[in-house]
N, C-alpha and C positions, 0 to 999 in steps of 0.2 A: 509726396503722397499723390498718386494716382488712380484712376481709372484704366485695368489695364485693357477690360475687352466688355464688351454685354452681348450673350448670349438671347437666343428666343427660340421655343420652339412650340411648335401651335400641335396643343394634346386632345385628344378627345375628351368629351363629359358626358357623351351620347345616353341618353334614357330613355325608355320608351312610357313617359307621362306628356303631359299635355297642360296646358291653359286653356282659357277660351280663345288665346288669339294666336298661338304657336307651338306646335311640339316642338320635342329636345332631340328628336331622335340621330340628327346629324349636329349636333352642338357642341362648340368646339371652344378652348379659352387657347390665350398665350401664356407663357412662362419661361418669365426673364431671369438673368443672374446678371448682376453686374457684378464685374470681379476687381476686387481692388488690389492695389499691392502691397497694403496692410497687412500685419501678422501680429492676431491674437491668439494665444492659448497652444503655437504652435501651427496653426491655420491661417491659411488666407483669409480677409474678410470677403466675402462676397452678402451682398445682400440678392433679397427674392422679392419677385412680385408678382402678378396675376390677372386679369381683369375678371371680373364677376359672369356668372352663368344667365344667361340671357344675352351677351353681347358675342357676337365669337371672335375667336381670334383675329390679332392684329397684326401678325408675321411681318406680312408687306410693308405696312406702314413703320414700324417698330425698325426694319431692316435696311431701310430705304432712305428715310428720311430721317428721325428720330435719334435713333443709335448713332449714325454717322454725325451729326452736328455734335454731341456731346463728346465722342471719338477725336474727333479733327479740332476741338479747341485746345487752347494752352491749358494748361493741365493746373496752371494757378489761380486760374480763372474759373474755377471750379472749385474753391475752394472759400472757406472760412475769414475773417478779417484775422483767426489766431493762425491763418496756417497749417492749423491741425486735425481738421476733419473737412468735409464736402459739405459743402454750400447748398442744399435744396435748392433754393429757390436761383439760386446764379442757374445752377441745372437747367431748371424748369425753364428759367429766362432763355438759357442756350437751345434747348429743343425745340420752344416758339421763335425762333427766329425766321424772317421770312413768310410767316402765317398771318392771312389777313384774318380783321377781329369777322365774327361770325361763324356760320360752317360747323358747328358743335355739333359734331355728328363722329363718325369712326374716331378722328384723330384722337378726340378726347379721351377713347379708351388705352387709345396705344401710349398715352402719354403719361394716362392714368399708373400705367401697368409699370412703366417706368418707375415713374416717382414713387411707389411702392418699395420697388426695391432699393431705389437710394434712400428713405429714411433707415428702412430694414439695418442699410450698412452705416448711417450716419450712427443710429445709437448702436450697433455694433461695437464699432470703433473708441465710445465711452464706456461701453462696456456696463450698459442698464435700460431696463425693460423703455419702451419707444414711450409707453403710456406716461410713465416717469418724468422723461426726458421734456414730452411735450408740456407736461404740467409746471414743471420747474420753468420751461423755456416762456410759454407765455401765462404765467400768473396764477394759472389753478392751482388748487388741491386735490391731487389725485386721490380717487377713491378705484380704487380695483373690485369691489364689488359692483356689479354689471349686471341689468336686468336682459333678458335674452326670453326671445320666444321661438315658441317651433315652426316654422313654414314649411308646409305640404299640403294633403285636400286633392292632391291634384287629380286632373282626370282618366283615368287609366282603362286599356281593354279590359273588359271584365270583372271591371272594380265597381260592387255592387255595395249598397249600404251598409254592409255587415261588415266588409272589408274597410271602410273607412271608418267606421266605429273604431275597429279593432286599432287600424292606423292612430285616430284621435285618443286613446285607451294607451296606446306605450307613449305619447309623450307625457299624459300624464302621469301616469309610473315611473319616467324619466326626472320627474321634479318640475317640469313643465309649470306655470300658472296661466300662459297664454297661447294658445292655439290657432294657427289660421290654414284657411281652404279655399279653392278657387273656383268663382263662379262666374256666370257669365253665358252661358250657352243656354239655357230660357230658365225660366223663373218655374215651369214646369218640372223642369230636371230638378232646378238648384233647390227649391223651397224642402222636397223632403230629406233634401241629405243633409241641412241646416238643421232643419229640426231633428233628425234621426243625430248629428253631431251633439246639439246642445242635451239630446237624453243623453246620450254617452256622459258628456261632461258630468249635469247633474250640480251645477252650480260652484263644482270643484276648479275651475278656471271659463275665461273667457275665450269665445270666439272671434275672432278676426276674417273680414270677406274680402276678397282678392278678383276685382274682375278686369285685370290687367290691359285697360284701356281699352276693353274690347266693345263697350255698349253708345249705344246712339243718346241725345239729351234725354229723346223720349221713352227709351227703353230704362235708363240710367235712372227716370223718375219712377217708372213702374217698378222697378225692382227696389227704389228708395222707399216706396208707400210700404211696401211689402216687408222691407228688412228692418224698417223704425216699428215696428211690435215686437222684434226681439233683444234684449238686453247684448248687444254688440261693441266688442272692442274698439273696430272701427271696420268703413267701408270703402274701400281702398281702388284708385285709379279706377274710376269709372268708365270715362271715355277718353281721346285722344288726350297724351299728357301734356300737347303744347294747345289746345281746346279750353283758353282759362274762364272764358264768358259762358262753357259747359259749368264747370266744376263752381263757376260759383252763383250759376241757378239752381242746383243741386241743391246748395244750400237751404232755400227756400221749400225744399220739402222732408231734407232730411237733419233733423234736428243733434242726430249721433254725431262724435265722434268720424272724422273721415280722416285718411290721407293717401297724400299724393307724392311724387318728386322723382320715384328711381329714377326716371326716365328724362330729367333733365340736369343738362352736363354742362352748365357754366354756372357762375353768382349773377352772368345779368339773366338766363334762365330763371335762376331764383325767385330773383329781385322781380321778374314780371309775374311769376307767379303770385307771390305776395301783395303785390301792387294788383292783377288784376281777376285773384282767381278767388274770390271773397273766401281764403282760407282763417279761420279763429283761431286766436294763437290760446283761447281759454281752453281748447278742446279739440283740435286738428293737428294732426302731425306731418311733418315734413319726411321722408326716405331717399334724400341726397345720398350716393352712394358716391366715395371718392375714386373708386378704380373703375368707376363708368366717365368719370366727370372732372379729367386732368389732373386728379393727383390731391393730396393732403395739403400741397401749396395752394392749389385752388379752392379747397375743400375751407380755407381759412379765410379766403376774400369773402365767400357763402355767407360762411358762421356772422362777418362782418353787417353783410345785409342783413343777417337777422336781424343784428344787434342796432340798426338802426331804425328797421322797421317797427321795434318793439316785441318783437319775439324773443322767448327764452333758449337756448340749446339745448335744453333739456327735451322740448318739443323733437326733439329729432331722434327719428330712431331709422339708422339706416338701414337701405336692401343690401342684399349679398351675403350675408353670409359668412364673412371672412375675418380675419386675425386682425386687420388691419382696422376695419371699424372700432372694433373691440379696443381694442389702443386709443382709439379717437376717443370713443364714448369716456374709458375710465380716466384719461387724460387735460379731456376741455369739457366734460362738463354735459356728454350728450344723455336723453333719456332711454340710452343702450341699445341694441342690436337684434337683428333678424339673425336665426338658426336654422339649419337644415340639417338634424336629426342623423339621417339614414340617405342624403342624396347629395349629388357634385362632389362625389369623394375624391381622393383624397383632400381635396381644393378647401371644404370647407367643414365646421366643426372646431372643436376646440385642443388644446397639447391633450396630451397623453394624462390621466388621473384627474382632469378637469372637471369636475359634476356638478350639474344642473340643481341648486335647492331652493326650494322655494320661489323658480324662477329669476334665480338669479347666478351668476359663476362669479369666482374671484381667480384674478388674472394670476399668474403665477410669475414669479420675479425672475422670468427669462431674458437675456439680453434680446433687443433687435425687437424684433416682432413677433419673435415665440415660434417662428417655424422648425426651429429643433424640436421643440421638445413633443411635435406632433410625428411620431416614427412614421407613419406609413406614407407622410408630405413629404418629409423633409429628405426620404429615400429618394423619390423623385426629382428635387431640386438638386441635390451632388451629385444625380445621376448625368446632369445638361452642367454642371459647374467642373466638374471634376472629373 
C-alpha cells in the first residue's frame, strides 16, 4: 500500500462580495488528490482536500516542499502499525519535517489541505463515513445530526437593504435557524441593515455579526455598546485575531455571546487564545478551522487544549464551510458548522439531497468524506485525479 502521486491545482472561487477587511474578487483555494494504489469498488482510492475560502491557494508550498517529503519517504513508513491503511499523523510527522516550531501562517494551510485528503482516503480504504471512523477511533458517539448555520450578509455593489432582507428570507426558507452578516465598515452603515435583518427574521431565527477582525479596541467597543440591545447570536472577530488583550477587554462591555478562532492556525494559537483572550467557555465560541490550521491531526492537539483548559467541544463551531468539519463536528462531539448557502461553489455546501431542518443536517452514510456524493464537487476532483 502506497501513495502513488498528490496532485494540486490552485482553482479560482473569485466573487464579487466583500467583508470589511477583504474582497474575494481574485480569491483563489487549492485542490489536492492524493492517489493511492488502493482499489475499491473497481476504483483507485484517491482521497480530496481543499483549503477554506479566505486563505488562497497553497500551490507553491503544497508542490515544493509538502508533497515531495511525503513522496520521497518509504512508503511503510506511512503507514498503520496493522499495515493496512495510512498513517495521518506518520503523514503529518513526514510533511513537518525540517519546519522550525512557530511561523503558523501559509504553511498551515498547505498542510491543512493535505491532511484533508489523506483522512478522505484513510476511511476510504475502510470503507465508512470519516465522521464514524473518528467516533469509533477516539471514544465518541457519533451523532450525524449536525447544527449548521447560514453565512453571508456580505457587502455587495448595489446591495441595498431590500436585497439582504430577501438574501436573510431564503435561508430561512432554506430551514435555516441561524443567520449571520458582515459588519464592520461604520456603525452608521451596519446598525440599519441589522435592524432591517432582525425585521426580516421576526424572531423566526437568530442573528450572527461578523466583523472579521476589521475594528480597532475603541471602535470594537462602540459597536459593542451598540449591538448588546439586540438579542445576538454572537459578535464575531472584532479586531486583530492574534490582539487577545483586544478581545478580552471587549468583554467588559459586551455581555453577549462573542466568537473568535478562524484565524488562528495552531493548538499553541489556541491555547493563548484561551489563556489570554478572557474568552467564556459558558457562552463564547471558538471557529478553529482545520484546513486553515494543519489538518485534523492538528485539529485534535486543539480539541486537547480545550480539554484541559476546561472548555467543552461543543463550544466550537468551525469556519469554512466544508465536508470536512462536518465530519469533525458529528464525529468528536463539536457544537456543529458554518454554511454557505449560495457561495464558494462548488467547494462548499453539503452532498446532493442533503436538507437543512430545523437548522440542522444529517450526515449521509458516505464513505470518505462524502465528496462523491456532492455531483457538481466531486466532478471537479476526478477531473485533477483522473
Amino acid at each position: 500500500m502506497k501513495i502513488d502521486e498528490i496532485r494540486e491545482v490552485t482553482a479560482p472561487i473569485a466573487s464579487s462580495i466583500a467583508n470589511a477587511y477583504i474582497d474575494f474578487s481574485k480569491m483563489t483555494l487549492s485542490l489536492v488528490a492524493v492517489v493511492t494504489d488502493v482499489v475499491r469498488d473497481g476504483r483507485r482510492v484517491v482521497g480530496y482536500g481543499f483549503n477554506s475560502n479566505g486563505r488562497y491557494g497553497q500551490g507553491g508550498l503544497i508542490r515544493e516542499r509538502f508533497a515531495p517529503r511525503i513522496l520521497e519517504a518509504a512508503p511503510e513508513s506511512l503507514l498503520d502499525d496493522t499495515g493496512e491503511n495510512l498513517d495521518p499523523d506518520r503523514i503529518w510527522a513526514t510533511m513537518m519535517k525540517n519546519e522550525k516550531p512557530g511561523g503558523h501562517g501559509e504553511r498551515s494551510v498547505a498542510v491543512g489541505t493535505i491532511d484533508m485528503a489523506v483522512w478522505d482516503a484513510v476511511a476510504k480504504i475502510v470503507g465508512e463515513p470519516l465522521f464514524r471512523l473518528l467516533a469509533r477511533r477516539y471514544g465518541h458517539e457519533a451523532d450525524p445530526r449536525v447544527f449548521v448555520y447560514a453565512a453571508g450578509g456580505y457587502y455587495y455593489p448595489g446591495k441595498g437593504l431590500d436585497e439582504l432582507r430577501a438574501e436573510m428570507r431564503s435561508y430561512l426558507d432554506r430551514g435555516y435557524t441561524v443567520v449571520k452578516m458582515k459588519i464592520g465598515n461604520s456603525i452608521a452603515e451596519d446598525q440599519p441593515r441589522i435592524e432591517a435583518v432582525l425585521k426580516e427574521l421576526d424572531g423566526k431565527a437568530q442573528l450572527a455579526v461578523d466583523a472579521n477582525g476589521r475594528l480597532t479596541l475603541e471602535q470594537g467597543i462602540a459597536y459593542a455598546k451598540m449591538l448588546r440591545e439586540y438579542p445576538l447570536f454572537w459578535y464575531e472577530e472584532v479586531g486583530d485575531p492574534l490582539d487577545f488583550a483586544l478581545q478580552a477587554a471587549l468583554a467588559e462591555f459586551y455581555p453577549g455571546p462573542m466568537a473568535t478562532g478562524e484565524n488562528l492556525f495552531s493548538h499553541q494559537d489556541a491555547r493563548n487564545l484561551l489563556r489570554y483572550g478572557g474568552m467564556r467557555p459558558d457562552r463564547d465560541w471558538l471557529q478553529f478551522d482545520c484546513a486553515l490550521s494543519y489538518g485534523l491531526c492538528e485539529y485534535l492537539r486543539t480539541l486537547e487544549v480545550l480539554k484541559v483548559a476546561g472548555w467543552s467541544p461543543s463550544r466550537c463551531i468551525p469556519h469554512g464551510g466544508h465536508q470536512m468539519s462536518l465530519n469533525i463536528a458529528a464525529g468528536l462531539g463539536l457544537g456543529g458548522n458554518e454554511s454557505y448557502p449560495d457561495l464558494f461553489q462548488p467547494y462548499g455546501g453539503f452532498p446532493d439531497g442533503v436538507r437543512v431542518e430545523d437548522g440542522h443536517i444529517v450526515m449521509p452514510d458516505l464513505p470518505g468524506i462524502g465528496f462523491e456524493g456532492k455531483s457538481d464537487l466531486i466532478k471537479v476532483m476526478r477531473e485533477l485525479a483522473e
